[in-house]
C-alpha positions as CSV (number, residue, x, y, z in Angstrom):
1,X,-1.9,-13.4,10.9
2,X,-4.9,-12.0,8.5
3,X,-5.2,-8.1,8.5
4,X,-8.2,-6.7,10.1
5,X,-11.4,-5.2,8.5
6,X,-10.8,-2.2,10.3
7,X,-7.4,-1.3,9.4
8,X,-8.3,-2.6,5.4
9,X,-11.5,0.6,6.4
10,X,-9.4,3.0,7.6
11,X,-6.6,3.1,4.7
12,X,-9.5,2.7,2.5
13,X,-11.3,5.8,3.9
14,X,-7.6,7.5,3.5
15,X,-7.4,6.9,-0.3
16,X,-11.7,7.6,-1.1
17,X,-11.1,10.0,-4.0
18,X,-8.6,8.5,-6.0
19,X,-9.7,5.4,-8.1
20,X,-8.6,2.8,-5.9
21,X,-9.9,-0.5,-5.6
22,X,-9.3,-3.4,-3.7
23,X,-9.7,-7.5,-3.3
24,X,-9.0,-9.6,-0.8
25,X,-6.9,-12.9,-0.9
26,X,-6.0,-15.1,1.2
27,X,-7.0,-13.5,4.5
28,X,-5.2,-10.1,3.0
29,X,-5.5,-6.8,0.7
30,X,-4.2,-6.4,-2.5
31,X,-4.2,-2.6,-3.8
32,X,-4.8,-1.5,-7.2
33,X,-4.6,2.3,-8.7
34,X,-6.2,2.8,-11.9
35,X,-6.4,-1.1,-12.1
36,X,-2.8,-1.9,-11.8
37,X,-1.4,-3.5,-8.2
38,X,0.3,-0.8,-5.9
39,X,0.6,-2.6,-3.4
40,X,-1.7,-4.1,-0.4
41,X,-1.8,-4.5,3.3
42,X,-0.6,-7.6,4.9
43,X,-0.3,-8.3,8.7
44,X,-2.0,-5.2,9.1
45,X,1.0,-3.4,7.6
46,X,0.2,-1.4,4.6
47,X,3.3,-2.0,1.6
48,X,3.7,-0.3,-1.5
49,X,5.9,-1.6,-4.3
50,X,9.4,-0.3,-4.1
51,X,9.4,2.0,-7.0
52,X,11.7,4.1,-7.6
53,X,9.3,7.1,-7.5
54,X,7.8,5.7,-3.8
55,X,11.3,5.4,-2.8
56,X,12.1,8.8,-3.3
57,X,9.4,10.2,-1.4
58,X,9.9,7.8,1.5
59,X,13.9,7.4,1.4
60,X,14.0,5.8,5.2
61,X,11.3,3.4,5.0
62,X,11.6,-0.3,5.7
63,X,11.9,-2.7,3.3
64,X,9.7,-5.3,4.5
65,X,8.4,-8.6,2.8
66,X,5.0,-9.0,2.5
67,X,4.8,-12.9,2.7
68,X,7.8,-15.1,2.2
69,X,9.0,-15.7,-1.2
70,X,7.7,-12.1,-2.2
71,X,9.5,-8.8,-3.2
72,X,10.2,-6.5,-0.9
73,X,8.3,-4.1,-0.4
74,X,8.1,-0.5,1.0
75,X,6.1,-0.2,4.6
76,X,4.0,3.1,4.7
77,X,4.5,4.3,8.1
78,X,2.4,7.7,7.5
79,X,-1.1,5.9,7.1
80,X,-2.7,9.0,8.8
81,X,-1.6,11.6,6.4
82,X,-3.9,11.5,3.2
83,X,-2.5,13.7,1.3
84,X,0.9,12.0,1.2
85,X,-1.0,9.0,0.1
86,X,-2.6,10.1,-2.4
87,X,0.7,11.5,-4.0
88,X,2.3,8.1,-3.0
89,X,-0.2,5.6,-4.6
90,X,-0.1,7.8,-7.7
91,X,3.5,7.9,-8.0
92,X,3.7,3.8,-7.8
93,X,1.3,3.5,-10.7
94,X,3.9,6.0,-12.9
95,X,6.4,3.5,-12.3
């Protein structure tokens, strides 16, 4: 199943401000902070690669693959809070 325009909008719209871009392949999102991949939203699921920075500030979140053959990868389950995003997508590119 592709991801939706609307949910790619909406976690866009959550991260305006910090220098995030996007591109879409294969009927999904890949992510990019400062240019380097973060992670991406697949099956209208938005992942983030399991750092170990993103892991400590979301201890109990699934570990989800985002295609098979791929790493797994952390599912961000607090999409509506920006500010935690914003600290999040930063703290993967430090990794």
């Amino acid at each position: 199943m592709a991801s939706s325009r609307e949910y790619l909008d909406y976690i866009i719209e959550q991260l305006s401000g910090a220098d995030v871009s996007w591109r879409a392949m294969m009927g999904e999102y890949i992510f990019y902070y400062n240019g380097r991949v973060i992670g991406g939203i697949y099956d209208n699921r938005f992942l983030v690669k399991a750092t170990e920075s993103a892991a400590a500030l979301m201890p109990d979140a699934p570990r989800e693959l985002p295609y098979e053959g791929a790493r797994e990868m952390l599912l961000v389950e607090n999409v509506d809070d920006r500010e935690f995003l914003l600290k999040l997508v930063s703290s993967v590119y430090d990794n």
